[in-house]
N, C-alpha and C positions, 0 to 999 in steps of 0.2 A: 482528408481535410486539406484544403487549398488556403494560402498564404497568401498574402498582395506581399506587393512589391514597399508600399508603403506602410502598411502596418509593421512588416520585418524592420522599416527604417526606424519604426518607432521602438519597436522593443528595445534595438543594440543599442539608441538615445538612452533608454531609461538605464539599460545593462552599465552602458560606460559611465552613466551619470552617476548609478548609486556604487559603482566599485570607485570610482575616483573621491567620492563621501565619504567611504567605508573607514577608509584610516586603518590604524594598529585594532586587532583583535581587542573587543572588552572582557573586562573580568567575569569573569560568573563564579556562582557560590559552587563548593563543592558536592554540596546536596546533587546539586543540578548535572556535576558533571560524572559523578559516580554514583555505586552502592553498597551496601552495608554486607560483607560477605556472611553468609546465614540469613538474608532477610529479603530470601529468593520469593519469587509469588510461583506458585503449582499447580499444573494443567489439570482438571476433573473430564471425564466421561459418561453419559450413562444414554444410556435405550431406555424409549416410553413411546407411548401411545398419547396422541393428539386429537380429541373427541370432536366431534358436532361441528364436520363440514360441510354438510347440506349437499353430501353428492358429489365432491369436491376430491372425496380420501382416493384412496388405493382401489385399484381395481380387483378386490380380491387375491391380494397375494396371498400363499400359506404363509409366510411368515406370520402377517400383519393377523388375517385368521387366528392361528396360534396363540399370539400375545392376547388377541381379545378375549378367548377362551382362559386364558389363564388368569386374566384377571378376575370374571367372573366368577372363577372357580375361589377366588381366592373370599368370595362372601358368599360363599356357599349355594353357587349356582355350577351346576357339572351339566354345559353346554358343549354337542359334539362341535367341532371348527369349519367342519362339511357344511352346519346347518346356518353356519352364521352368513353377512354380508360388511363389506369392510368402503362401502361406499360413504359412508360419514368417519372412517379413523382412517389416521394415517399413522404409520410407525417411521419415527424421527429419531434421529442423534442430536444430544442436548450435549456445550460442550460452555465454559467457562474455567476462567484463573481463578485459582484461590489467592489470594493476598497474602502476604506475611505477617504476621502478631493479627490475624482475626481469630478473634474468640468464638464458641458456641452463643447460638444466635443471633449473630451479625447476617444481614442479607447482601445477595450479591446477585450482579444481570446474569442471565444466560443466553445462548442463543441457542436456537432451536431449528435444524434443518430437515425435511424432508428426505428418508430414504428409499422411498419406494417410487411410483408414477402417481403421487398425488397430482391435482392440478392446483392446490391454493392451499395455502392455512389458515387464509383469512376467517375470522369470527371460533377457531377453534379454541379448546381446553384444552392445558397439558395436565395430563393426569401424573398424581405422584410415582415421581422416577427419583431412583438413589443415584447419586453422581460419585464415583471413585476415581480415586489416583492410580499411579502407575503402579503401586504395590498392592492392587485391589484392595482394598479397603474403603468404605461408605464414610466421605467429609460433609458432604451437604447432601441436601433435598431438595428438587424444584418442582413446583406444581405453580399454575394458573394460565388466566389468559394471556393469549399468544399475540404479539404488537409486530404486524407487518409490513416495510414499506411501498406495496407496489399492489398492486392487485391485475385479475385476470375478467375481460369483461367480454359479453356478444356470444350469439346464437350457436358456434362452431360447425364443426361435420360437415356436411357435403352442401355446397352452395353458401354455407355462412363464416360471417368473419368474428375474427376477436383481437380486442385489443389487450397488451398486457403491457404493463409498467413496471421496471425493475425485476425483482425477485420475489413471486408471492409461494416459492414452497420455502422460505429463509425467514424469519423471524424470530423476534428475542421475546424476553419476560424478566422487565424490569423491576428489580430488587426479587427478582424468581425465586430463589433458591435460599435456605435457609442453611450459616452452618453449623453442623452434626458434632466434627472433631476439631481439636487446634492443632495444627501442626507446628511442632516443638521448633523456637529458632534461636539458637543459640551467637549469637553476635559478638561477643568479648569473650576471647581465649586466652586464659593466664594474662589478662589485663594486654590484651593486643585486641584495637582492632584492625581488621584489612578491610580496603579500600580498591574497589574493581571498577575500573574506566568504562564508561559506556565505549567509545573511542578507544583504542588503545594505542598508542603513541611515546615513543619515547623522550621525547621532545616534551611533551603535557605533563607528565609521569613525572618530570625531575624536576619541572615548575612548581606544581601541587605540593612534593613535598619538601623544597626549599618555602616553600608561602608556611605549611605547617611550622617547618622548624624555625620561622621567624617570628610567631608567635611561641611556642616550646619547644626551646633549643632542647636539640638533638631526641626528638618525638619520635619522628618520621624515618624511614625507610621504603626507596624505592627500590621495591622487589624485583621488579622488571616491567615490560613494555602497560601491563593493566592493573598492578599489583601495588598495592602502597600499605605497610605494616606502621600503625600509629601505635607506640605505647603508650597507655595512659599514664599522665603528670602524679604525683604524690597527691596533690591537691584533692582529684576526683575518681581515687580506688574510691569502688563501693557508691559511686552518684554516676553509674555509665549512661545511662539516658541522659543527663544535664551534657556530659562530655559527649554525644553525639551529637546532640544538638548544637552547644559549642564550634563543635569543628564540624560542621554543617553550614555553618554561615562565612568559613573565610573563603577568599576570593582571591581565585588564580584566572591566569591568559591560558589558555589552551592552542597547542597549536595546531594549524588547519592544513590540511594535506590536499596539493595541487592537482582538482581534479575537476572535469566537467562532465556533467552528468547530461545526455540527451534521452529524451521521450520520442522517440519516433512514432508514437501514434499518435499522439497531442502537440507535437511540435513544441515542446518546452524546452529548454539549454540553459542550465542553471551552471556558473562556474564561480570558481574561490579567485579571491583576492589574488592567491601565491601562485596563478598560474603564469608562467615565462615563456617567451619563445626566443627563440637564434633569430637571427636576420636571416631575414624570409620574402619572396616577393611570389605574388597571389596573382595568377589570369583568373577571368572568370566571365565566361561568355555561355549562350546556350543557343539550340538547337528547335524550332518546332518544326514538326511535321503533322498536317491537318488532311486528311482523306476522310471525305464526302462522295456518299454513294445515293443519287435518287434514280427514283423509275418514273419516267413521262412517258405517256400516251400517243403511238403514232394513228392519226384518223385519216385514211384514206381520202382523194378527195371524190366530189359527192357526185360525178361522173362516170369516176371508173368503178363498173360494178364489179369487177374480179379484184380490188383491194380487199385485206381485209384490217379491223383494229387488229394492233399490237402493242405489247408494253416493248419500252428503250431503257437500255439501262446507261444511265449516265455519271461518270464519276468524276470528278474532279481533285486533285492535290495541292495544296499549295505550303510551301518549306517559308519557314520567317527564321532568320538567323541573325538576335541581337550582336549588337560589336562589343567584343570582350575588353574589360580595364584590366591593366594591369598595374599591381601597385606593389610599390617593397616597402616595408615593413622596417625603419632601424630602430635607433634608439626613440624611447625607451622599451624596450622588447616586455611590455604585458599586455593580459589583455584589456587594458582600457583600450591600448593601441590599436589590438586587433579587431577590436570591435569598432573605431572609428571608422578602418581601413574597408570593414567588411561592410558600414556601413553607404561609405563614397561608391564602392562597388553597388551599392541598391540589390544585395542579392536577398531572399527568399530565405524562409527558415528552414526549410528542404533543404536548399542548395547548400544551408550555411554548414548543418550536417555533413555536409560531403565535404566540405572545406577543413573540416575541424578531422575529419578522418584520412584522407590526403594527408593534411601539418602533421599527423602523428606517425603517419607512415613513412614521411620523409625526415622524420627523428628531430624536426624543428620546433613540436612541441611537447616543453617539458612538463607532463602533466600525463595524470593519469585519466583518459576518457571509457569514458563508460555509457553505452549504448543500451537503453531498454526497450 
């Protein structure tokens, strides 16, 4: 993916406009910035068969064979797996979270992926499949139709083409699965509850529970860097959901940890408020080199009979080397700075990449970069 020179201008514009906005960190509720220790959500698994692809399923694997047998045997049809054809079923892994305090009969999505060489799940059934947790045991059920975003189209094989969009052996089944068991969650311990950071920070950590204890002096305990022990007040032993709910809505600053995040496939550079740099000063020039190869026709001329035609190969080079800026960097050392700086330079979201990797390697910026 290629970058202009002026849209990069425009990005670092908007970059430095909205950190120079941003100001002090806002409050946010503690709902938002934690969770209720016990009121985990739990991975399910299960294998099943996905009916009525029109041609579409598995090429006959035994697996997939097998399972078909087995289900028919299971209403009382005793089908050898030899005699079967698996060109309409495909055999898929169905996988979905269970939620915390869902009761029996609550529905939830599933997704449902292709494991063999199906070509599509489009238009199929998922036949009932039990979904278990990690201690094997059966929480839910999922059966029905299969919702998928992409599909596979065109004549294929030898001389024809097909188009395909997205992922058509990947598909879900919304509200799929019905659930079976509840899984017990226990959340208030001897009248404690604890409080786990999405973020864990020690800096957030002693905020949240000085904000607690300034609503219920001396409530709170921070345990450490993700850990927060709430006792509950006299007021509300025995009303523990009113007192979740409660201390669910007060509102702490979290603090934000100096780091920039790049996309190097999409060219995105997403960075915090708190990122700093040393006095620093930035070259920043580049290099082309362009090689061009064609072949022209040499035609004898139309006298001399001992010419004959020939191809010519002709190539040509040509190097363009823009004039590099160079800019220092002083006060104030952030990056609102460094984004104006990188943007007087007109470099590239590529290039800016490299810049931002250089500043960290030369220990000028304090921040933690992160490359995906």
């Amino acid at each position: 993916m290629t970058f202009t020179s002026t849209a990069s201008r425009l990005l670092l514009a908007a970059l430095a406009g909205a950190l120079l906005l941003a100001g002090p960190a806002r409050a946010s509720r503690l709902k938002d910035l934690t969770q209720i220790e016990g009121g985990r959500d739990n991975q399910l698994v299960g294998y099943g068969l996905v009916v009525g692809l029109a041609g579409d399923g598995d090429s006959n694997a035994v697996s997939t064979l097998r399972s078909v047998s087995n289900v028919l045997q299971r209403y009382g049809l005793a089908v050898n797996a030899a005699d079967l054809k698996a060109k309409n079923t495909a055999a898929v892994m169905i996988t979905t979270d269970l939620g915390a305090f869902l009761k029996p009969g609550a529905r939830i999505d599933v997704n449902v992926a292709s494991m063999g060489d199906a070509k599509s799940l489009q238009g199929g059934v998922l036949l009932q499949t039990p979904l278990m947790g990690a201690d094997g045991r059966v929480y839910a059920v999922a059966q029905g139709p299969v919702a998928i975003g992409g599909f596979t189209g065109g004549a294929g094989g030898a001389g024809g083409a097909t188009v395909t969009k997205n992922h058509p052996t990947v598909g879900n089944i919304s509200s799929g699965a019905i659930v079976e068991r509840e899984i017990p969650a226990a959340f208030v311990r001897e009248n404690v509850v604890r409080l786990l950071l999405h973020n864990p920070d020690f800096t957030s950590v002693s905020r949240m529970a000085e904000a607690i204890n300034t609503k219920w002096s001396g409530a709170a305990l921070a345990v450490d860097a993700a850990t927060i022990a709430v006792t509950l007040p006299a007021a509300y032993r025995g009303r523990d959901v009113a007192f979740i709910a409660d201390l669910g809505q007060i509102e702490a600053s979290p603090d934000t940890l100096a780091r920039i995040v790049i996309n190097e496939r999409t060219g995105t550079i997403v960075a915090t408020s708190t990122v700093r740099l040393s006095q620093v000063a930035i070259a920043h020039g580049s290099l082309t080199i362009t090689v061009t190869s064609n072949v022209g026709v040499s035609q004898p001329n139309a006298f001399n009979n001992s010419g004959q035609t020939a191809a010519v190969q002709n190539t040509q080079t040509d190097v363009n080397e823009t004039k590099g800026g160079f800019t220092i960097i002083n006060e104030p050392p952030t990056i609102e700075r460094l984004a104006a700086a990188l943007n007087a330079l007109g470099v590239s979201t590529r290039e800016m990449m490299a810049i931002f990797q250089t500043l960290k390697r030369s220990g000028a910026l304090q921040a933690e970069l992160v490359i995906n």
